[in-house]
C-alpha positions in Angstrom: 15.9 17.3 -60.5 17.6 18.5 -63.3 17.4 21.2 -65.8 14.9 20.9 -68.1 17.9 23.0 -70.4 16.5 26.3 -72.7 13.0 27.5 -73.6 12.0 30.5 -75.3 9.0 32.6 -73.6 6.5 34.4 -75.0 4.1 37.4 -73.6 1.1 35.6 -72.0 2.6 32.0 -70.9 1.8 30.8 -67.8 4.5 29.5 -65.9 3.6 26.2 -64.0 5.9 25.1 -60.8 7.4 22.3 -62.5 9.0 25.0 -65.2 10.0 27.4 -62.4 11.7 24.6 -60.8 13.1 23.0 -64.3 14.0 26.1 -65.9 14.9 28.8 -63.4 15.9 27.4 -60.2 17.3 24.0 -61.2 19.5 26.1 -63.8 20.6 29.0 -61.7 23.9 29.6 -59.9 23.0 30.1 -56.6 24.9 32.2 -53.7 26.4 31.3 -50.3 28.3 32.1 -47.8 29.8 29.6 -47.1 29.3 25.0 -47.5 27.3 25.1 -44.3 25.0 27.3 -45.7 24.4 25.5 -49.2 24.7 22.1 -47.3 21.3 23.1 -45.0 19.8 25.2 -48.0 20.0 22.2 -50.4 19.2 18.9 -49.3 19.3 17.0 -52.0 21.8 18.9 -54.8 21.2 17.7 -58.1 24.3 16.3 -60.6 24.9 19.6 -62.7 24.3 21.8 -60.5 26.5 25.3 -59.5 26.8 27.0 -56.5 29.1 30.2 -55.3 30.3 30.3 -51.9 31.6 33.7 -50.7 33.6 32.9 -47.8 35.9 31.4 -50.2 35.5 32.9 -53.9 34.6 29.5 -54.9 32.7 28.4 -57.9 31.5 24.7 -57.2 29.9 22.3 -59.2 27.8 19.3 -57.9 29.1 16.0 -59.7 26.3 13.4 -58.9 28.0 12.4 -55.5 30.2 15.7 -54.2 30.5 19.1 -54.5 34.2 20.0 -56.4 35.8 23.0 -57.0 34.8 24.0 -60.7 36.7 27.5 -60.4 38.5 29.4 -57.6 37.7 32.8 -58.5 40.7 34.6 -57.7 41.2 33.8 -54.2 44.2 32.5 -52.4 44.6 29.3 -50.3 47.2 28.4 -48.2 48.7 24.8 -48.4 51.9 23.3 -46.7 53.9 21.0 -49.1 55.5 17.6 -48.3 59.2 18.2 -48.4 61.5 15.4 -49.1 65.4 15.5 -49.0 67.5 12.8 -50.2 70.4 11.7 -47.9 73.1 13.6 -49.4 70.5 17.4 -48.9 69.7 19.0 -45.7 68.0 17.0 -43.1 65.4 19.1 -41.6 63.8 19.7 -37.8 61.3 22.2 -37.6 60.8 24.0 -41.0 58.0 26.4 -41.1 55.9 27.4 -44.4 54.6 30.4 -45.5 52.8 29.1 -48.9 49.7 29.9 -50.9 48.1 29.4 -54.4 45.4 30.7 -56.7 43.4 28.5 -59.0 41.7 30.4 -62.8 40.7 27.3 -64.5 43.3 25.3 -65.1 46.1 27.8 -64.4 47.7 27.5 -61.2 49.6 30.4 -59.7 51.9 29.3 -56.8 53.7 30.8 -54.2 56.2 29.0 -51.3 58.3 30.4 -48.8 60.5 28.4 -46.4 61.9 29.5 -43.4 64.9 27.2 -41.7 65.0 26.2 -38.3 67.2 23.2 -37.1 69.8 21.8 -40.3 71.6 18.8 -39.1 73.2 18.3 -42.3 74.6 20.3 -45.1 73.7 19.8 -49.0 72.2 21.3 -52.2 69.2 22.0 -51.3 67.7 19.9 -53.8 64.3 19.0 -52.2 61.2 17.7 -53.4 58.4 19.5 -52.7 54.3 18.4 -53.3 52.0 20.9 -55.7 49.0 22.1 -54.3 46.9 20.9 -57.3 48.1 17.6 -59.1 49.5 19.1 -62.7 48.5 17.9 -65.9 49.8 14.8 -67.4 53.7 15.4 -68.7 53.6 19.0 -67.8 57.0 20.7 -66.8 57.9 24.2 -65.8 61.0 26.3 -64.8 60.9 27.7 -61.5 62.7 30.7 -60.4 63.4 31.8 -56.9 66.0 33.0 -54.0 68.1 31.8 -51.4 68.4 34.4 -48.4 71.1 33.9 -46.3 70.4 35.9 -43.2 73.9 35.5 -41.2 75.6 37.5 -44.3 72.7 39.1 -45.5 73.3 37.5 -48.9 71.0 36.6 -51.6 71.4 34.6 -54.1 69.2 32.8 -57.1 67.7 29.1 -57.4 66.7 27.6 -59.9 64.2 24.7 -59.5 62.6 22.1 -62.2 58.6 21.4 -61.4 57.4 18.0 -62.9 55.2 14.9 -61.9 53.6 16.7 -59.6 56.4 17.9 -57.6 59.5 20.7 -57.4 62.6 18.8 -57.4 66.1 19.6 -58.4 66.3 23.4 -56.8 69.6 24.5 -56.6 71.5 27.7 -55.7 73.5 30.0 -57.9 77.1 30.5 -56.2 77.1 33.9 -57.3 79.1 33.3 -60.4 78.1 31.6 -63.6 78.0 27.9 -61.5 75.5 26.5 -59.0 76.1 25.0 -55.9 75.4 21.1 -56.0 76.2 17.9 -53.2 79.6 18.6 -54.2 79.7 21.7 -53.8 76.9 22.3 -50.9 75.5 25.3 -49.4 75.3 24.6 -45.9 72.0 26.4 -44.3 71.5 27.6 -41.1 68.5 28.3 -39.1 66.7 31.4 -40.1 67.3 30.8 -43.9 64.4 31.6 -46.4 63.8 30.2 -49.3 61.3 31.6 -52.1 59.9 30.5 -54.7 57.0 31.8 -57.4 55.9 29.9 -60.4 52.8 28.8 -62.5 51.7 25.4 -64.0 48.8 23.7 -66.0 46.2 21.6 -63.4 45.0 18.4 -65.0 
């Protein structure tokens, strides 16, 4: 049922079942460790109700027909992005992922390392990549980031655009006051990283 919202007590009032139900348990957030645990402790949630499960530092929030993610309270979650490349980037075999994200409100703090395997083609490196959270309508964001070549042991800077739910648009610094682009390509070779660290608005 749901909460019967605020009362004021006074010394001496009796405190019937329904009120206990209404006013303290219906109202309270209530501790987990985990779904399973809530899922066989509460049967029936009510809309409006909050939960934290400790397994996963999540706040959750019952919305009439599922439980959603209301707050992630500090804790990291891995996710692997879709990548695209356009026929003129690097065509890809194998690429591994090493990326994670964080969730306060609606800020979204993001982290994505890729590691090259197989490169059958040579480009710019100007991938698309998928968000972890969709973004808020409109909302845009500079990215920065490196390009580690391991054969030379070089490093060098990319710069990325993040919009419509997506990173597109990352390319490499050359080293000099230019980037490298599909005319001018980087061409990558297995064991190359790629690292990038930025933070957006959720919707």
């Amino acid at each position: 049922m749901p909460g019967l919202g605020r009362k004021t007590f006074t010394a001496g009032d009796v405190l019937t079942a329904s009120q206990v139900q209404g006013y303290l348990q219906d109202q309270t957030i209530m501790v987990f460790a985990g779904t399973a645990a809530r899922s066989s402790a509460i049967a029936s949630p009510s809309e409006g109700m909050f939960t934290v499960t400790t397994n996963d530092d999540e706040v959750d929030y019952y919305n009439g027909t599922a439980w959603v993610t209301a707050l992630s309270i500090g804790a990291w979650q891995t996710y692997t992005p879709t990548i695209t490349a356009a026929t003129t980037n690097p065509t890809l075999s194998g690429t591994t992922f090493d990326c994670a994200f964080a969730q306060y409100g609606k800020t979204v703090h993001v982290r994505i390392k890729v590691t090259l395997a197989t490169v059958t083609s040579a480009g710019s490196g100007a991938w698309i990549f998928s968000l972890p959270v969709a973004s808020k309508a409109g909302t845009e964001a500079a990215i920065s980031g490196i390009y580690v070549d391991t054969s030379l042991s070089n490093v060098y800077r990319v710069v990325a655009r993040m919009n419509t739910d997506q990173i597109n648009r990352s390319y490499i610094s050359d080293g000099g006051a230019g980037f490298l682009s599909n005319s001018n390509p980087v061409v990558p070779a297995t064991g190359d990283i790629y690292i990038y660290s930025f933070t957006y608005e959720a919707a």
